[in-house]
C-alpha positions as CSV (number, residue, x, y, z in Angstrom):
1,X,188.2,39.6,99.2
2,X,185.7,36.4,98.4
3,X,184.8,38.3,95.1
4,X,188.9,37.6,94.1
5,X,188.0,34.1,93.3
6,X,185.1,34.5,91.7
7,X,185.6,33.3,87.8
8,X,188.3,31.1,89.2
9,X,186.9,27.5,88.7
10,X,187.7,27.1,92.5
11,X,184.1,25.4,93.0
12,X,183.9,23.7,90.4
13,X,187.3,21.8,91.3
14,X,185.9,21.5,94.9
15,X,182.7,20.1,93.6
16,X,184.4,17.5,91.3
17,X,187.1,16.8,94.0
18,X,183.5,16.1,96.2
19,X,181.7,13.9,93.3
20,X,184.9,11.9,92.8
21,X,184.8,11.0,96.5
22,X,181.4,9.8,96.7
23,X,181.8,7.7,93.4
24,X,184.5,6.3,95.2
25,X,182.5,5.7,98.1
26,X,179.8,4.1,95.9
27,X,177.2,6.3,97.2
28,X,173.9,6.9,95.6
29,X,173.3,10.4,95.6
30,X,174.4,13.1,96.9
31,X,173.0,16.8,98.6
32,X,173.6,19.4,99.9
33,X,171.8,22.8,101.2
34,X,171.9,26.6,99.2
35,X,170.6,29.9,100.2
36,X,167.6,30.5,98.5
37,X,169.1,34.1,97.8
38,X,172.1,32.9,96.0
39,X,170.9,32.3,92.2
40,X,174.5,32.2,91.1
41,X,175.2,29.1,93.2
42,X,171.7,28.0,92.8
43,X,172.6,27.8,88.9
44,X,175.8,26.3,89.5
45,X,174.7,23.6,91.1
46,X,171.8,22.6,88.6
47,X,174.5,22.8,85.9
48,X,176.1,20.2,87.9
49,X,173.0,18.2,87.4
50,X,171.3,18.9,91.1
51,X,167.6,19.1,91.2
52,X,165.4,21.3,94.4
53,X,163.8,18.3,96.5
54,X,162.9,20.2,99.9
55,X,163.9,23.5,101.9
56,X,164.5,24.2,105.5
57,X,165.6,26.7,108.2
58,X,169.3,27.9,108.7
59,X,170.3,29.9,111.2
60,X,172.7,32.7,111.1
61,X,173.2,34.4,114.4
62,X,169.5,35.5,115.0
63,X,168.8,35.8,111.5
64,X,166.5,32.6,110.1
65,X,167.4,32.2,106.2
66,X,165.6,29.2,103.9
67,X,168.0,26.7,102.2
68,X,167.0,24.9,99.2
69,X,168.3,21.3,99.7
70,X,168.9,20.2,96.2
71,X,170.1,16.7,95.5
72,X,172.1,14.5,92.3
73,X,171.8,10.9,92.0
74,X,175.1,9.2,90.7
């Protein structure tokens, strides 16, 4: 069950596995898209030190659900 994991630090080592790799890469910034419905990763990833900069359309099956793309400069 997903909800085994939760607590776990699992995304957090993801994320920093992800941030070390575009350092690496010298990129500038980086982004990514959240379910507006999902204030737990929402937080998460402003902890992280990503800020909202647009939204768009994801589809799931027939079901049409908003992601926040939120975005960190390095």
């Amino acid at each position: 069950m997903k909800s085994d994991f939760h607590g776990k630090k699992v995304g957090q080592l993801l994320y920093d596995k992800a941030l070390e790799t575009a350092l690496e890469l010298e990129k500038e910034y980086i982004w990514l898209g959240v379910w507006e419905e999902n204030p737990k990763a929402i937080r998460f990833y402003e902890k992280n030190g990503f800020r909202p900069f647009d939204k768009h359309v994801f589809v799931v099956g027939t079901d049409e659900q908003i992601d926040i793309l939120m975005k960190k400069t390095l």
